[in-house]
N, C-alpha and C positions, 0 to 999 in steps of 0.2 A: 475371334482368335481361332487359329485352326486347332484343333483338339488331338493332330497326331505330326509327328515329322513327314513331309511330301517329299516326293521326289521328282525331278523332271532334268531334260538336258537344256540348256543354254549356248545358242550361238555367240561364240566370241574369240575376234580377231581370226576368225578363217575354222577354228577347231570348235569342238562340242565339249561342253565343261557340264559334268553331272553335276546336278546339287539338291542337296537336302537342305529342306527349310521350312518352319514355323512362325507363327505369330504374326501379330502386325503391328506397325508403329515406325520408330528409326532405324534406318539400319543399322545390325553388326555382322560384320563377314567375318566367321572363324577360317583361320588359315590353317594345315594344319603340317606336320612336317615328313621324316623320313622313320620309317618306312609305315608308315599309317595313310588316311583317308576321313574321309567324313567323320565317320565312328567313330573318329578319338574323341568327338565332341559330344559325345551319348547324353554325357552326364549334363549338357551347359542347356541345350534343349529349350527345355519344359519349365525349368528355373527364368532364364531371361527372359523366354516370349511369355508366361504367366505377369511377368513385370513390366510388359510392355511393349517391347520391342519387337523387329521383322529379323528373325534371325535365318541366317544363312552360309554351311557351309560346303564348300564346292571341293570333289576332287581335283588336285590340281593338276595344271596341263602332265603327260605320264603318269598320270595315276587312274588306278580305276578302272571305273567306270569314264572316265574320262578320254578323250582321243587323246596318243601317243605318238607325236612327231617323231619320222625317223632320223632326222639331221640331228646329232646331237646340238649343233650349234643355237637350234632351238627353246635351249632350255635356258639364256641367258637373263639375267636378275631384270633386265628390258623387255623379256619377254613375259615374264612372271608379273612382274608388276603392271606391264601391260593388258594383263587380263584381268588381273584386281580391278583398272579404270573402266575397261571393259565391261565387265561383269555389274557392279554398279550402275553403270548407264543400261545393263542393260535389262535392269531389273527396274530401271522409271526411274531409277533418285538420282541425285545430284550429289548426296555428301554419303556417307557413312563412316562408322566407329569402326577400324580393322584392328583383329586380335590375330596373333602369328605365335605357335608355338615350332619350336625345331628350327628347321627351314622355314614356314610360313611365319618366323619371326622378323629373317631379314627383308622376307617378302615385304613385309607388314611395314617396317622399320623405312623402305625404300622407299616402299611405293607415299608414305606418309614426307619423306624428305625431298621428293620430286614433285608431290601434288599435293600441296597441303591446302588448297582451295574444293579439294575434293573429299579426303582422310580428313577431318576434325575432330578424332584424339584416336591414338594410337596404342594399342598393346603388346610388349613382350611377353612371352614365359621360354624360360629357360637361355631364352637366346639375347645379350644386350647386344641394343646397336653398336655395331664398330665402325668407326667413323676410317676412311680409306686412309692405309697406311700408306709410308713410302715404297716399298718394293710388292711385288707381288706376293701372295700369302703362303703357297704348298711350299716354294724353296725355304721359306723361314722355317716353316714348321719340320720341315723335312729334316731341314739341319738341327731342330731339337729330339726328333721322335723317330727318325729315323725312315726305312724305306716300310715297315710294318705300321705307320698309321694308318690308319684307318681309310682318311682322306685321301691320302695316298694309293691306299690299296684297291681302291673302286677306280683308280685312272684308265687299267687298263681295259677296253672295251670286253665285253662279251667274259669275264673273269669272276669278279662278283655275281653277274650276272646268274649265271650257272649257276653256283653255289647254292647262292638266295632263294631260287628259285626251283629246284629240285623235290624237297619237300616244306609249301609255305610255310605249314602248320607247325612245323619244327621251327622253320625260320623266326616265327613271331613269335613262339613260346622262349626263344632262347632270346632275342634281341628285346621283347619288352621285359622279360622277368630280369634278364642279366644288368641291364643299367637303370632297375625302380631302386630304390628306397630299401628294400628289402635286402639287397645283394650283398654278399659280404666283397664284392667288387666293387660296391661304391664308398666304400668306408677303407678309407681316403676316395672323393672321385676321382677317377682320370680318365683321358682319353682314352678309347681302345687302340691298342698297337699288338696286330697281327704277327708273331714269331716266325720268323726265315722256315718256310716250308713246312707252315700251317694255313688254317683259314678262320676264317672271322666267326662260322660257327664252331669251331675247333675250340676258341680263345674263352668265346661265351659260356658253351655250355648249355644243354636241353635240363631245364630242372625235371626233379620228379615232380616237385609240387609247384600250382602258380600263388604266388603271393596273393593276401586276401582280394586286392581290389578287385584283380582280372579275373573273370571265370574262361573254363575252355569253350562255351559257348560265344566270350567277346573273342577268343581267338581263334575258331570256326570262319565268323562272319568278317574277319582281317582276310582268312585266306580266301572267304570263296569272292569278296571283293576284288581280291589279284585277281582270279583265274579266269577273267576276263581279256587280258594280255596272253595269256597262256605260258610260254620258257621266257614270254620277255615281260613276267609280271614286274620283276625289281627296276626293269632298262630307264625307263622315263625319271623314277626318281635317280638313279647313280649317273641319269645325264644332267643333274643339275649340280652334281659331283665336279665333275667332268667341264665346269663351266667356272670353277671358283678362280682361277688366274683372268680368264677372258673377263669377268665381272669384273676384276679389278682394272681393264686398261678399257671397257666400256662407260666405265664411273668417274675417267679421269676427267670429263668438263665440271663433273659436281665437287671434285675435289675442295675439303673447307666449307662448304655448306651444312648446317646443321639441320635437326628436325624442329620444327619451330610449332609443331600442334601441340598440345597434352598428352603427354605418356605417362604409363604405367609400366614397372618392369617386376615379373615375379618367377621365382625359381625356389629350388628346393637346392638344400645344402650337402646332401648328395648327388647331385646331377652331376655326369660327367663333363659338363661346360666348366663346370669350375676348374676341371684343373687342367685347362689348354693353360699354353705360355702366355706371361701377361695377361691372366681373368684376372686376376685380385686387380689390380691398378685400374684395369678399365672399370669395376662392381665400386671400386670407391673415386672413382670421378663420373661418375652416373650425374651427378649432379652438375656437371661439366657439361659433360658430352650430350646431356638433354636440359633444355634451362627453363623448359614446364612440365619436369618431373613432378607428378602426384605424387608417388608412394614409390619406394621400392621395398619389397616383402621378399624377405625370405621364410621358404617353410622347413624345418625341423627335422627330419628323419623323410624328405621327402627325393626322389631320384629325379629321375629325366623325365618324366612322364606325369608332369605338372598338373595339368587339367583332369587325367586319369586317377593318380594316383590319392589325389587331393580335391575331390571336387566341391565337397562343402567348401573351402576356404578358396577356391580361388570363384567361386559361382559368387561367393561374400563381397570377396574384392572387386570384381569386374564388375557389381551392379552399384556399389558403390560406386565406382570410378564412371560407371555409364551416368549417375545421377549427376556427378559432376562438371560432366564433361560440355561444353558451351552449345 
């Protein structure tokens, strides 16, 4: 078993996907979301490959260390998931376990409901699968939250962009401390929604201090991870922003299809997911909408940043869930 996390790049699908990775055994590919990288997975490491496993996770396509297409059009949930099958093949196996927090949830979620010959058991945090609505998702949401979500507000090219990117370190100090556990923003959670002629770091807020979990050394190694894209550290992730309507008229042949492997689904009850439109109905038909749901956990005074904030408990549950898993 390797005795430290490796690093190396990987061809797949045309781009070079960084990855970090330990131990040996089955795999599990940690997905990870916006605006993070490998590192969100610091804590999952040393815990699962001690237990057996080839753990493995990859900045994703825009991120990183990672090559960043410039077509936005590249970032679509086919093309994401695309590299998940990818990446697997192209590491020797045939099957692995994929866990997906944020974004690399629906990653996760997808890529498990399209290939479930390849995903044999699946995990959420923070994010439950949404099975495809009728209409497309921003105009809904738009018509509840207005032109200030969030979602909304990364639409336009090169905007966020700016912003985010300006000063990282400030970026990452305000975006992970403002929606943990800690925030008195997430008690009640809700989405973030941007005030008419503010900005998103405007909304958040630089704390003075970082809540216990994070040190400013983990948010050092966040930003000097960007600064590898340089003014377009944020661009790659807010093109996968920029892709949330096209996903849904890409996914209409899967329309009705379910996830049919083993899932896990874990969030914290402050996480800003809870309180989009419709999360309560979708968190109590889990049981529905996945029909080899193992577990679903909720954690207690825990925010958006599941795996971070919380790593004993969710390191508990995934090896659980990895012993059970076929």
């Amino acid at each position: 078993m390797s005795v430290a996390v490796e690093h190396r790049h990987v061809e797949v699908n045309g781009i070079r996907l960084h990855i970090a990775e330990q131990g040996e055994g089955p795999l599990v590919l940690l997905l990870h979301g916006f605006p993070e990288c490998w590192y969100s997975w610091r804590h999952q490491f040393a815990p699962l490959a001690a237990a057996g496993y080839r753990v493995v996770a990859p900045d994703q396509r825009g991120y990183a260390r990672s090559d960043q297409p410039g077509d936005i059009a590249a970032y679509s949930l086919l093309h994401l998931t695309g590299d998940v099958i990818g990446l697997i093949h192209a590491l020797g196996e045939e099957r692995a376990v994929v866990v997906g927090h944020d974004w690399g949830a629906p990653v996760a979620w997808t890529t498990a409901l399209l290939r479930p010959d390849v995903v044999r058991a699946v995990a959420g945090l923070s994010v439950p699968h949404l099975p495809r609505g009728a209409a497309p998702p921003l105009p809904a949401l738009r018509a509840v939250l207005g032109d200030g979500f969030y979602q909304q507000y990364f639409q336009e090219p090169g905007v966020a962009d700016a912003e985010l990117a300006q000063n990282p370190t400030a970026t990452f100090r305000s975006i992970l401390s403002g929606s943990s556990g800690d925030s008195p923003a997430t008690d009640p959670p809700r989405p973030w929604v941007v005030p008419d002629g503010a900005t998103l770091l405007d909304t958040l807020r630089e704390p003075k201090e970082l809540p216990a979990w994070l040190t400013e050394e983990d948010v050092e190694v966040f930003a000097r991870e960007y600064a590898h894209h340089g003014d377009r550290a944020f661009t790659g992730g807010l093109n996968w922003y920029r892709n949330i309507d096209r996903n849904w008229e890409l996914l209409a042949p899967f329309a009705g299809r379910g996830v049919e492997v083993p899932a896990l689904y874990m969030s914290g009850d402050r996480d800003l997911v809870r309180g989009f439109p419709g999360m309560d109905q979708v968190l109590s038909s889990l049981d529905r909408i996945l029909p080899r749901l193992h577990r679903s956990i909720t954690l207690p005074g825990c925010g958006h940043w599941t795996q971070q904030e919380r790593p004993e408990e969710v390191n508990a549950a995934l090896l659980e869930f990895l012993a059970a898993a076929p």
